[in-house]
Backbone atoms as SQL, in Angstrom:
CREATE TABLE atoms (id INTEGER PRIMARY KEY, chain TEXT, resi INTEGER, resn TEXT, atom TEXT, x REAL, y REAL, z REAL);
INSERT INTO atoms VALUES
  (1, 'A', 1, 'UNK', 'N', 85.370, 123.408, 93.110),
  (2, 'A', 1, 'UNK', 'CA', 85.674, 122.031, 93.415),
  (3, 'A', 1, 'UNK', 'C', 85.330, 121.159, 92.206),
  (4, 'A', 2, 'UNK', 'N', 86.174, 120.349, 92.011),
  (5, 'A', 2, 'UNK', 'CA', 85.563, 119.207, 90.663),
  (6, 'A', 2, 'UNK', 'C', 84.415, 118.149, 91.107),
  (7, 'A', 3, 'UNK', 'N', 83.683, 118.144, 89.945),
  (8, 'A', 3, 'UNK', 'CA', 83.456, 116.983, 89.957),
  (9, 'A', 3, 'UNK', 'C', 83.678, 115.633, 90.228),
  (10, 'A', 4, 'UNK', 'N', 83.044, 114.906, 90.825),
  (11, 'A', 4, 'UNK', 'CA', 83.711, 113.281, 90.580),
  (12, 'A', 4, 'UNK', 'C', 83.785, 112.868, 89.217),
  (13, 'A', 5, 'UNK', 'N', 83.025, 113.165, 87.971),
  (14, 'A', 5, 'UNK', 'CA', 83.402, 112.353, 86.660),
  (15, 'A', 5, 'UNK', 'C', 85.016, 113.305, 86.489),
  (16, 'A', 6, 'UNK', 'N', 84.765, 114.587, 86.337),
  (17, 'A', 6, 'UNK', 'CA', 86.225, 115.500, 86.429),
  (18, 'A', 6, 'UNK', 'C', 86.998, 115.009, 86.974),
  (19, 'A', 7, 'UNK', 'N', 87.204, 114.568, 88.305),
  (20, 'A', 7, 'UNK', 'CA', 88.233, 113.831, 89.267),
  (21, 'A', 7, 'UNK', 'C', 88.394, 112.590, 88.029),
  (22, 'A', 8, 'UNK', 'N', 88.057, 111.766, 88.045),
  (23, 'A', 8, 'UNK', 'CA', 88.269, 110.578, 87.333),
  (24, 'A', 8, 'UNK', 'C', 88.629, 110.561, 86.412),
  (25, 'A', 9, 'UNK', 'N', 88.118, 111.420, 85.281),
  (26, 'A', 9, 'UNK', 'CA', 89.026, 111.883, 84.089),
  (27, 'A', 9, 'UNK', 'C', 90.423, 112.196, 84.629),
  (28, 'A', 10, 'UNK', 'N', 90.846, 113.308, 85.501),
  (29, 'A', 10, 'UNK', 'CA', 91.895, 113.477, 85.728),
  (30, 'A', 10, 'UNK', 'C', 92.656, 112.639, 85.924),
  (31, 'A', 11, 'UNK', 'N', 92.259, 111.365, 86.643),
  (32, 'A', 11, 'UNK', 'CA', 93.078, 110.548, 87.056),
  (33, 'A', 11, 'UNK', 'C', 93.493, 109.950, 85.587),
  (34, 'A', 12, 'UNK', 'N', 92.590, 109.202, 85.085),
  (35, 'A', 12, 'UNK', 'CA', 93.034, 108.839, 83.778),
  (36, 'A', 12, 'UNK', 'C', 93.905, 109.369, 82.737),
  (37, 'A', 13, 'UNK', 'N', 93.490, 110.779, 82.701),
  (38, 'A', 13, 'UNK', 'CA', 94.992, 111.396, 82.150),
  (39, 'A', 13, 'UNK', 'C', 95.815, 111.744, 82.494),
  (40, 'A', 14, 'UNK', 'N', 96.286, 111.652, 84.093),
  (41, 'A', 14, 'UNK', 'CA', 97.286, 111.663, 84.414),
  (42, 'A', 14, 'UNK', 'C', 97.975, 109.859, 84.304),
  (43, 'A', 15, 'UNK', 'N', 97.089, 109.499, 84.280),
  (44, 'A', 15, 'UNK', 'CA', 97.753, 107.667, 84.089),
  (45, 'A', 15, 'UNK', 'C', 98.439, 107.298, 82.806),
  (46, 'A', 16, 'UNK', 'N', 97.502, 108.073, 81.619),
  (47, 'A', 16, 'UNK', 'CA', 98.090, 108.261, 80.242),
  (48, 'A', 16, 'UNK', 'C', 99.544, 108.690, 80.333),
  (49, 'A', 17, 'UNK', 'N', 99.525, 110.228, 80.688),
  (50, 'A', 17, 'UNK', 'CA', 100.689, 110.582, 80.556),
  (51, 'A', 17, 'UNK', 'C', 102.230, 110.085, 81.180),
  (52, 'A', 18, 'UNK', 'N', 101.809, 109.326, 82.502),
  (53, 'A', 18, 'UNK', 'CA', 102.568, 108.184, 83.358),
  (54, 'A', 18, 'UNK', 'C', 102.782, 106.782, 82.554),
  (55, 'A', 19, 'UNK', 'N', 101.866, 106.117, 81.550),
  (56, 'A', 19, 'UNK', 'CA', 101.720, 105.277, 80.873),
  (57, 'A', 19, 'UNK', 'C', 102.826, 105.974, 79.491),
  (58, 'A', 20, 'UNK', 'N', 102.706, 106.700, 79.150),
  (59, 'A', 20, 'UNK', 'CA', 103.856, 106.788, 77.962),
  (60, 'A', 20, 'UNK', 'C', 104.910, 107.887, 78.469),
  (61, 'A', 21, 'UNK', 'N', 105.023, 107.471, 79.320),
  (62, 'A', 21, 'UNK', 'CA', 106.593, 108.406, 79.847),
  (63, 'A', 21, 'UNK', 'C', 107.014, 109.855, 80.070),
  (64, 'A', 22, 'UNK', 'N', 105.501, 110.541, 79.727),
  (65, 'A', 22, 'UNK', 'CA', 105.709, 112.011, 79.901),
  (66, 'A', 22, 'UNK', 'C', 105.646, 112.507, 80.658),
  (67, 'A', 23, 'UNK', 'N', 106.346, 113.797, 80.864),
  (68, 'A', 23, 'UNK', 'CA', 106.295, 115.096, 82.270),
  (69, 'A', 23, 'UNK', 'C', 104.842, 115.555, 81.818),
  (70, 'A', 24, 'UNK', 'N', 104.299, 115.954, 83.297),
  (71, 'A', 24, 'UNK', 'CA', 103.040, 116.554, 83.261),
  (72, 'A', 24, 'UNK', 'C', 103.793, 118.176, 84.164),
  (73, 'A', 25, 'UNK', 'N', 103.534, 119.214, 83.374),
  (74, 'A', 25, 'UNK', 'CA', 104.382, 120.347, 83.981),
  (75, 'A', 25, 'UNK', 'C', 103.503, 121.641, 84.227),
  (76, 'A', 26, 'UNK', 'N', 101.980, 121.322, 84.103),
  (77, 'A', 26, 'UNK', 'CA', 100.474, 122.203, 84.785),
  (78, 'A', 26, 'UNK', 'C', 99.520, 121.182, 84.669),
  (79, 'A', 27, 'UNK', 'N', 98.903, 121.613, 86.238),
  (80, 'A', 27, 'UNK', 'CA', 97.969, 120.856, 86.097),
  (81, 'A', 27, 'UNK', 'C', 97.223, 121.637, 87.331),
  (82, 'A', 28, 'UNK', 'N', 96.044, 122.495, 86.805),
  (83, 'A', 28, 'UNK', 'CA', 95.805, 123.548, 86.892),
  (84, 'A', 28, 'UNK', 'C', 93.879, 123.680, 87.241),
  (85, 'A', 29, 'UNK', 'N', 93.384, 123.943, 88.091),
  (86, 'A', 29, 'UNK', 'CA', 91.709, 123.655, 88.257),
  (87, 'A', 29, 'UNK', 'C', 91.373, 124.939, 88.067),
  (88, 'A', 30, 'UNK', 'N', 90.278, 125.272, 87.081),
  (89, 'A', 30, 'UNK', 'CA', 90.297, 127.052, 86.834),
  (90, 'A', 30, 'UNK', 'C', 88.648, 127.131, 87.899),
  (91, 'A', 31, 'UNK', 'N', 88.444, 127.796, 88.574),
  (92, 'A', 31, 'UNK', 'CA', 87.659, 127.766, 89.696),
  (93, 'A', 31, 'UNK', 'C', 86.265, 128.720, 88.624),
  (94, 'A', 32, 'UNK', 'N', 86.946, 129.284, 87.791),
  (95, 'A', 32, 'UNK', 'CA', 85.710, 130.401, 87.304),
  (96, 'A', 32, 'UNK', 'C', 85.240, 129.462, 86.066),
  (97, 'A', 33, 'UNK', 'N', 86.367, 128.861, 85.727),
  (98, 'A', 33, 'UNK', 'CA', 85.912, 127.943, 84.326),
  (99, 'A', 33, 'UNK', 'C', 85.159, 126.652, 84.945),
  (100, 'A', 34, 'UNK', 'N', 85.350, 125.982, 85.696),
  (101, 'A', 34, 'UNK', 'CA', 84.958, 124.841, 86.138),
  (102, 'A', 34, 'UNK', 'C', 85.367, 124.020, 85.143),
  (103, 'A', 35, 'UNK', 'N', 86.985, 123.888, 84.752),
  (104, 'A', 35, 'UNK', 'CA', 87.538, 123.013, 84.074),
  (105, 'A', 35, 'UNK', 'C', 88.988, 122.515, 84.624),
  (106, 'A', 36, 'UNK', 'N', 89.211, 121.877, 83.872),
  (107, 'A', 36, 'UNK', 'CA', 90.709, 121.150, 84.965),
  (108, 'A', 36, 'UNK', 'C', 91.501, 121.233, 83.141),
  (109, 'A', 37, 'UNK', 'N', 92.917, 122.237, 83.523),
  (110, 'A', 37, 'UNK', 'CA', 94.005, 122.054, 82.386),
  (111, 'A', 37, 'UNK', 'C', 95.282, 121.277, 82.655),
  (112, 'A', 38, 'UNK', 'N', 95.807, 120.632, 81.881),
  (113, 'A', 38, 'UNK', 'CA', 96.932, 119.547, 81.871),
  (114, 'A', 38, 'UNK', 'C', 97.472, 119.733, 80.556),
  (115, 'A', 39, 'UNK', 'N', 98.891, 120.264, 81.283),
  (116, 'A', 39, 'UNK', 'CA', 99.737, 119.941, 80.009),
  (117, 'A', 39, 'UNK', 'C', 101.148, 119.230, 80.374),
  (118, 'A', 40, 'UNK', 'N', 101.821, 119.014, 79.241),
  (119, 'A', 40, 'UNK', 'CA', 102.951, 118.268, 79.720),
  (120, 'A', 40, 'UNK', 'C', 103.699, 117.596, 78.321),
  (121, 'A', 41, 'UNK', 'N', 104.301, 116.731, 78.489),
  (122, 'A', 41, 'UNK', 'CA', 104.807, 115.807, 77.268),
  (123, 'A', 41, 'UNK', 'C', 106.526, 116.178, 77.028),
  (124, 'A', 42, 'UNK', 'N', 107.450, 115.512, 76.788),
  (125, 'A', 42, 'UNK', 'CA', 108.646, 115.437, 76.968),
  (126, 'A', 42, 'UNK', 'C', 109.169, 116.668, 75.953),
  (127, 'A', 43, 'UNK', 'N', 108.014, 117.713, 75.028),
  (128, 'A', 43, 'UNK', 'CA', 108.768, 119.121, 74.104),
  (129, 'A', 43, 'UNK', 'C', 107.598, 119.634, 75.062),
  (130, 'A', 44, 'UNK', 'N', 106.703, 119.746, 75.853),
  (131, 'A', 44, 'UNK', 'CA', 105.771, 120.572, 76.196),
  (132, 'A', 44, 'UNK', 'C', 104.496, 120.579, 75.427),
  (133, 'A', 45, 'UNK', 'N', 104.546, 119.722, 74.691),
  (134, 'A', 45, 'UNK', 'CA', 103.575, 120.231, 73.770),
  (135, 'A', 45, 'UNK', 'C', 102.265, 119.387, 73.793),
  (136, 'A', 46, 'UNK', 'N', 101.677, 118.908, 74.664),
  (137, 'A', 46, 'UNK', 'CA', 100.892, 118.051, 75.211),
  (138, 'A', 46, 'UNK', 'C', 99.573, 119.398, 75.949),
  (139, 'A', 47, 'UNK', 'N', 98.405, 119.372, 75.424),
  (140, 'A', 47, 'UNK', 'CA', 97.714, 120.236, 76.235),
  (141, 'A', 47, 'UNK', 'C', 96.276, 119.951, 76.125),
  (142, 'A', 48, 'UNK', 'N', 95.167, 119.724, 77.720),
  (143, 'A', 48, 'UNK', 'CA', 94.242, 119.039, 77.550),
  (144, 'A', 48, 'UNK', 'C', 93.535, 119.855, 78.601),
  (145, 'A', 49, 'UNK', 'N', 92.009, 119.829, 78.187),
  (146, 'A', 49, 'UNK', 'CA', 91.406, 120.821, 78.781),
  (147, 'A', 49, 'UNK', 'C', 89.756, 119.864, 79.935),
  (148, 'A', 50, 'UNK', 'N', 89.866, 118.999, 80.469),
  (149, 'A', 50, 'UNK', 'CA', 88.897, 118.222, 81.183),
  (150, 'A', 50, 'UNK', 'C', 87.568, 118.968, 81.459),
  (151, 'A', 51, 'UNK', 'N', 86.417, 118.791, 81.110),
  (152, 'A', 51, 'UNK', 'CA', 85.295, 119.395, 81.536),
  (153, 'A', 51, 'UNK', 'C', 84.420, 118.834, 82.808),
  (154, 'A', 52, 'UNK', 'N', 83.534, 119.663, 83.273),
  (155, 'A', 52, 'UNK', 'CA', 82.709, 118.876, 83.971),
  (156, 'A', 52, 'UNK', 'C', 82.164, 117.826, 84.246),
  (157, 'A', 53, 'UNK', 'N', 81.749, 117.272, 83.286),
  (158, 'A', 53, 'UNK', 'CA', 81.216, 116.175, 82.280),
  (159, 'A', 53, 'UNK', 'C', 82.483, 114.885, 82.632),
  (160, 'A', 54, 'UNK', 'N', 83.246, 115.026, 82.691),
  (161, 'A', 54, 'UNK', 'CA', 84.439, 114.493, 82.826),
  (162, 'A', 54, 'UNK', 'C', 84.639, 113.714, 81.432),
  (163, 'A', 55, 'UNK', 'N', 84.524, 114.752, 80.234),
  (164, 'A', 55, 'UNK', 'CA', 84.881, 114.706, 78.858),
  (165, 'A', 55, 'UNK', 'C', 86.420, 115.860, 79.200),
  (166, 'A', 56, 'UNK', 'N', 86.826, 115.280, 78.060),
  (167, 'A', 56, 'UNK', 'CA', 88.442, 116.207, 77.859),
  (168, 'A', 56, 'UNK', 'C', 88.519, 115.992, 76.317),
  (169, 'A', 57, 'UNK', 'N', 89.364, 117.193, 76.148),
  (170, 'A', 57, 'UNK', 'CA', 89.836, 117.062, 74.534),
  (171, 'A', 57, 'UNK', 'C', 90.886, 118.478, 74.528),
  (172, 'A', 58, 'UNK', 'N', 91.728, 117.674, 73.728),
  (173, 'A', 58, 'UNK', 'CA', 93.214, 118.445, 73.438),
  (174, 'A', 58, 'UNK', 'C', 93.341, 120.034, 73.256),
  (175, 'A', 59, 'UNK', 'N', 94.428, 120.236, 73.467),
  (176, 'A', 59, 'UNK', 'CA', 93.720, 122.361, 73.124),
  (177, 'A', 59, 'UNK', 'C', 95.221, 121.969, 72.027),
  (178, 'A', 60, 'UNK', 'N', 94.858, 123.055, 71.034),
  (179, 'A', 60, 'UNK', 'CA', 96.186, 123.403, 69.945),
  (180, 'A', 60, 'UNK', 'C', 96.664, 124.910, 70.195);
């Protein structure tokens, strides 16, 4: 289960990606990782990895 700072991050980057026009096309809670993945963006190439903490930062 997430976190509430996790929940809230999520929301926020899902608002981002709603805020500049992109498809969000996974959005994914890894139960063993205790992380939340989001990707998306109009080539796919958008990919963000949310922590517990309800810190996030981009994956390449």
């Amino acid at each position: 289960m997430p976190t509430r700072d996790q929940a809230e991050a999520a929301i926020f980057v899902c608002q981002l990606f709603s805020n500049l026009f992109q498809p969000i096309y996974v959005f994914r809670y890894d139960a063993r990782a205790k992380t939340i993945y989001v990707q998306g963006g109009v080539n796919d190439d958008i990919s963000m990895v949310i922590f517990e903490d309800g810190n996030w930062e981009f994956v390449l």
